[in-house]
C-alpha positions as CSV (number, residue, x, y, z in Angstrom):
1,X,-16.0,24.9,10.7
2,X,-16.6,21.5,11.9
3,X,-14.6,20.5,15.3
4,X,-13.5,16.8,15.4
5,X,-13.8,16.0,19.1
6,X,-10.7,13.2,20.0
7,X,-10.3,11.5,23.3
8,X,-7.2,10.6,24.8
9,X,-6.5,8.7,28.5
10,X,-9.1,9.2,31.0
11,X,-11.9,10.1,28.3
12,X,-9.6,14.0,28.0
13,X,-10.9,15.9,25.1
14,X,-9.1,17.9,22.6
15,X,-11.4,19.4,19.9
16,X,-9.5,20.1,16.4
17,X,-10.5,21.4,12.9
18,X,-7.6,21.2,9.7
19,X,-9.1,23.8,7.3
20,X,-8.2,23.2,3.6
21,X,-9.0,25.5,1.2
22,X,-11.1,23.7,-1.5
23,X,-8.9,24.9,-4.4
24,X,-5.8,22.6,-6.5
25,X,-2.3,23.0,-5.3
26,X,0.2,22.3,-7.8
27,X,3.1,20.0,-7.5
28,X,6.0,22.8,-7.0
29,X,3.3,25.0,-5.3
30,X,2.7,25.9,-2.1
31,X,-0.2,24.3,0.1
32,X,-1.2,26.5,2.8
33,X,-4.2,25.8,5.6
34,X,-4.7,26.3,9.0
35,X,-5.1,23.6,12.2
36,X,-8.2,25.4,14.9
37,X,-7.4,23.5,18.2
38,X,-9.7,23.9,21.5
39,X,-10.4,22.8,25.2
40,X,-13.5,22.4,25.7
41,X,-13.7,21.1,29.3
42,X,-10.4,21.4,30.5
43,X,-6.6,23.3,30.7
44,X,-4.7,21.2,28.2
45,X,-0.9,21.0,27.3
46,X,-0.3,20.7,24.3
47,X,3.1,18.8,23.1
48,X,2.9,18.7,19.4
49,X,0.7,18.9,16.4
50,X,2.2,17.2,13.5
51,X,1.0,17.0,10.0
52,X,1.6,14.0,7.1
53,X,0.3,14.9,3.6
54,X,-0.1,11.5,2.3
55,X,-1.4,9.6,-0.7
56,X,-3.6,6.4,-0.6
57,X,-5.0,6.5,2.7
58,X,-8.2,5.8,3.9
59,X,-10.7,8.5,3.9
60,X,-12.3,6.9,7.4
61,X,-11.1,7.6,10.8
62,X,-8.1,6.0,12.0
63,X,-8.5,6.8,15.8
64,X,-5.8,6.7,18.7
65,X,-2.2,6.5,17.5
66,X,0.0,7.9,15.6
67,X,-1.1,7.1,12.1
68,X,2.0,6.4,10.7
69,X,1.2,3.0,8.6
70,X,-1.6,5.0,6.9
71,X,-0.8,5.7,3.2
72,X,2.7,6.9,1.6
73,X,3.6,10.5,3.4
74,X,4.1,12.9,0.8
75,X,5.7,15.7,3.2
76,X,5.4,17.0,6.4
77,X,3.9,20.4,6.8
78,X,5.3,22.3,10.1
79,X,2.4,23.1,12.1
80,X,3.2,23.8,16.2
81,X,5.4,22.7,19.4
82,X,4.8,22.9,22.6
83,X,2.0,25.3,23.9
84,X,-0.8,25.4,26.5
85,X,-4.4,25.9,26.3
86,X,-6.9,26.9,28.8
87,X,-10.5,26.1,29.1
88,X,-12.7,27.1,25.8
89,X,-9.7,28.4,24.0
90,X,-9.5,28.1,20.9
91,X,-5.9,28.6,18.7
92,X,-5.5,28.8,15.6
93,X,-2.2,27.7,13.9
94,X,-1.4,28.5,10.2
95,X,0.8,25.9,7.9
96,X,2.1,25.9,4.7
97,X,4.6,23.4,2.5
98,X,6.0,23.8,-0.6
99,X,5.2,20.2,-2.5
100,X,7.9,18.3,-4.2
101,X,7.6,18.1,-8.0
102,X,7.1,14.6,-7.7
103,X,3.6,14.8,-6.1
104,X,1.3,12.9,-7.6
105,X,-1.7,14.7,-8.6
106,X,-5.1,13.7,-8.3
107,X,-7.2,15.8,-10.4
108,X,-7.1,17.4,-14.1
109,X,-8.9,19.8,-15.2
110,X,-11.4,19.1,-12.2
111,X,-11.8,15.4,-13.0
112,X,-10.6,13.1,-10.2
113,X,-8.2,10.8,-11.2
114,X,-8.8,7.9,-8.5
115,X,-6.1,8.8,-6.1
116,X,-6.7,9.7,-2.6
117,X,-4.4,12.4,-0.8
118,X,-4.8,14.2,2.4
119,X,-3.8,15.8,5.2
120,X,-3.7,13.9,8.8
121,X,-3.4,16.2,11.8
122,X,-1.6,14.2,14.7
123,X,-1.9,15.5,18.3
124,X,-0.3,14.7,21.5
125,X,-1.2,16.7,24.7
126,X,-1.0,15.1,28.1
127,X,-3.8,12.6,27.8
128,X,-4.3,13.0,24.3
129,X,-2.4,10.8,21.5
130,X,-4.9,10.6,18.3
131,X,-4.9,11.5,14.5
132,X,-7.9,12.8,12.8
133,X,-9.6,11.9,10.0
134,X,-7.8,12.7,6.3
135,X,-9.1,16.2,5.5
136,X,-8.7,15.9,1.4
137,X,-6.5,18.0,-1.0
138,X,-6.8,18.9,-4.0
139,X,-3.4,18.3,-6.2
140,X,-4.1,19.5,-9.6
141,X,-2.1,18.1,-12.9
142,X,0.7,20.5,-14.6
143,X,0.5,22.2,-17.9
144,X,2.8,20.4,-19.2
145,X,0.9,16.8,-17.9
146,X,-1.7,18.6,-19.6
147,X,-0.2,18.8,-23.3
148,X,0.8,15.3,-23.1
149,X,-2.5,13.6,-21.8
150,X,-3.9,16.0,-25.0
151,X,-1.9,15.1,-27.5
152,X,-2.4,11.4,-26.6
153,X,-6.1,12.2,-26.4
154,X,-5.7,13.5,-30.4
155,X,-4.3,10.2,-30.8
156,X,-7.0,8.1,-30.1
157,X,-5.5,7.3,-26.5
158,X,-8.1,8.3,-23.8
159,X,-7.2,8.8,-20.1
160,X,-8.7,5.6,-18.1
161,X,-7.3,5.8,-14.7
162,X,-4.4,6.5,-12.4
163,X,-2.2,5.0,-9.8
164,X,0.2,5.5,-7.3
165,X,2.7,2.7,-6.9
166,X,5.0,3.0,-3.3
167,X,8.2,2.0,-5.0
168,X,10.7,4.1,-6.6
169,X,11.8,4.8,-10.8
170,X,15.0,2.9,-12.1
171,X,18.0,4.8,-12.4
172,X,16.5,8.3,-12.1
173,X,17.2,11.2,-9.0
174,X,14.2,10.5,-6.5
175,X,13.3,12.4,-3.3
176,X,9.3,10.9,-3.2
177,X,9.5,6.8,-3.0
178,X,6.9,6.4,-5.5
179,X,5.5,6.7,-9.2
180,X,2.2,7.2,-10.9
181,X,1.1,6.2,-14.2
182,X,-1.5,7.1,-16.4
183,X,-3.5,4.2,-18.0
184,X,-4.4,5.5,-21.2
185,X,-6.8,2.9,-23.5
186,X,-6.8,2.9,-27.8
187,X,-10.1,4.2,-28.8
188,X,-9.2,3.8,-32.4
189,X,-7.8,0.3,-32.6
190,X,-5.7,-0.5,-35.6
191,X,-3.0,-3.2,-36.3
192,X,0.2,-2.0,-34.2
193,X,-1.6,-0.1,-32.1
194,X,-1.1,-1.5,-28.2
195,X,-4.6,-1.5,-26.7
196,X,-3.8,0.0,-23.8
197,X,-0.7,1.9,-22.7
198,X,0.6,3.6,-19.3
199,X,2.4,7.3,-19.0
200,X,4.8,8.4,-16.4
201,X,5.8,11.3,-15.5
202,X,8.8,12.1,-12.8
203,X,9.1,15.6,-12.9
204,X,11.1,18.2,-11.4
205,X,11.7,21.8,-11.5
206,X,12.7,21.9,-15.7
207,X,10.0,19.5,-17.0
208,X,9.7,16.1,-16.9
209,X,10.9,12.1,-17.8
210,X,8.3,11.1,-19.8
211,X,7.9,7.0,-20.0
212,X,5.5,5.2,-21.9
213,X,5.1,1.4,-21.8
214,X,2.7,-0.9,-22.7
215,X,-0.1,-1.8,-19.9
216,X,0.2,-4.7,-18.0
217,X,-2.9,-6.1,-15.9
218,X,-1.3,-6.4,-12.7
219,X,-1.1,-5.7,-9.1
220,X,2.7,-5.4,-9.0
221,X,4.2,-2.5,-8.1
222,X,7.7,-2.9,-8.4
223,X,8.9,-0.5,-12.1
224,X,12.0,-3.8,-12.8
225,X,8.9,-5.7,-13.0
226,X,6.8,-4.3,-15.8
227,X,6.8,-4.0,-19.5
228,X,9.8,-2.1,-20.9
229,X,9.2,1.8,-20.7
230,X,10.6,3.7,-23.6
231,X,11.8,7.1,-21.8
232,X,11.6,11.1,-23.2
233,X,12.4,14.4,-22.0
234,X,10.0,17.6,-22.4
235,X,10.6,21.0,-20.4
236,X,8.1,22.8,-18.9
237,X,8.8,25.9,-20.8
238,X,8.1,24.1,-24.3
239,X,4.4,23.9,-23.5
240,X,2.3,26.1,-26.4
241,X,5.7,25.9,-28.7
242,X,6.4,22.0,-29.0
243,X,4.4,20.1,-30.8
244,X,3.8,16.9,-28.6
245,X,0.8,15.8,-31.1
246,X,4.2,14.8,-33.3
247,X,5.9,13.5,-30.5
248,X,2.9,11.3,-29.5
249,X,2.6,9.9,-33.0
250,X,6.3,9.1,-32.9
251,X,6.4,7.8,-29.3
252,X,3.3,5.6,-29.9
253,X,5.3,4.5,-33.4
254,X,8.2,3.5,-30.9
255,X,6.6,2.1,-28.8
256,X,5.3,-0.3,-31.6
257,X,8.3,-1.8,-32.4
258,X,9.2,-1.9,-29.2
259,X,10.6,-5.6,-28.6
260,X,9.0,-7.5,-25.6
261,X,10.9,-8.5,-22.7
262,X,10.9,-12.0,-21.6
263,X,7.8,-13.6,-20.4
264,X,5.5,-10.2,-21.8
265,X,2.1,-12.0,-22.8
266,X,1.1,-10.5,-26.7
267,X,-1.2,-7.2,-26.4
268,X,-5.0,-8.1,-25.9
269,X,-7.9,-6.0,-27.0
């Protein structure tokens, strides 16, 4: 257990740990963990700890304040009101929150996908206003993710990276305001084939949208504003039945004749 000692007005300390358990959550699962508070000098009152699971934030200390321009919150797990602690006690507060489907994970299979998300522990006592640093959380991919990143792997199309854009899909239900995609490059290479391509996957409690587009180099984040996405619709419960090595072929064969919108630049290798 490692105690990260905060300071408030007057140099006040309030001693904190966010345990974590170092094993993938799945979007639709339930994350669970525990925040260890302490005063180690003085009688403290507490007023709040607050929680923000959130997604690209820095893994560095953010320090007084409330945090709240750090990363895209994700959810807010419930963690404690209003309590008091005396002098070297130490409280320990269990949490849990069920993730949204639309959680964008950040691991498959144990590889790390390049997207940061964490938990931020936010305390105010009397004296005390800080946020920790981002303890990290493992948010695994879904079987059914799985099946489609595989059967695009059988295709030639390996996984490259993934990113989280804060903005929201076009004409779909939402409740998280943002999207990931899945830039997946041509190891093959072959006329028709687009170099590179991007999967999305907005999911819910059945299965998910599926949308595949061409890749765009591009820091823009806004979905109106990038190639065309052809869209498709698997359910959770067809994973081991449906054959999505068929469906690749015939999404990628789509996707081929797929006319550009105005202004799309011609695929590069």
């Amino acid at each position: 257990m490692v105690f990260k000692r905060l300071f408030g007005n007057g140099g006040i300390p309030l001693e904190i740990d966010t345990i974590v358990p170092d094993e993938p959550v799945r979007p639709g699962g339930t994350l669970k963990g525990e925040v260890v508070v302490r005063a180690p000098e003085r009688d403290l009152k507490i007023e709040s700890i607050r929680m923000r699971l959130v997604a690209n934030a820095s893994l560095t200390h953010k320090g007084d304040g409330d945090g709240e321009d750090d990363g895209t919150t994700l959810c807010y797990p419930s963690a404690s009101g209003w309590f008091e602690l005396k002098k070297g006690e130490e409280r320990r507060i269990p949490f849990s929150e069920r993730l949204q489907w639309e959680t964008p994970p950040n691991e498959s299979r144990g590889e790390r996908l390049g997207v940061s998300i964490g938990v931020r522990t936010e305390v105010e006592a009397v004296g005390v206003k800080a946020a920790t640093d981002l303890d990290p959380v493992r948010v695994e991919t879904l079987p059914l993710h799985e099946a489609v990143l595989d059967a695009f792997e059988a295709e030639g199309y390996s996984f490259e990276s993934s990113r989280v854009y804060e903005s929201s899909l076009t004409r779909v239900e939402y409740h998280l305001y943002l999207w990931q995609g899945f830039r997946l490059v041509d190891q093959r290479g072959g006329e028709g084939r687009p170099p590179r391509v991007e999967l999305v996957f907005h999911t819910n409690a059945v299965g998910s949208e599926i949308f595949l587009r061409r890749f765009r180099e591009g820091g823009d984040r806004y979905w109106d504003n990038k190639p065309k996405a052809l869209r498709f619709v698997a359910a959770h419960h067809e994973v081991g039945s449906r054959d999505f090595g068929a469906d690749a072929r015939a999404w990628l064969e789509r996707l081929a004749t797929l006319k550009r919108g105005k202004n799309e630049p011609e695929d590069e290798g």
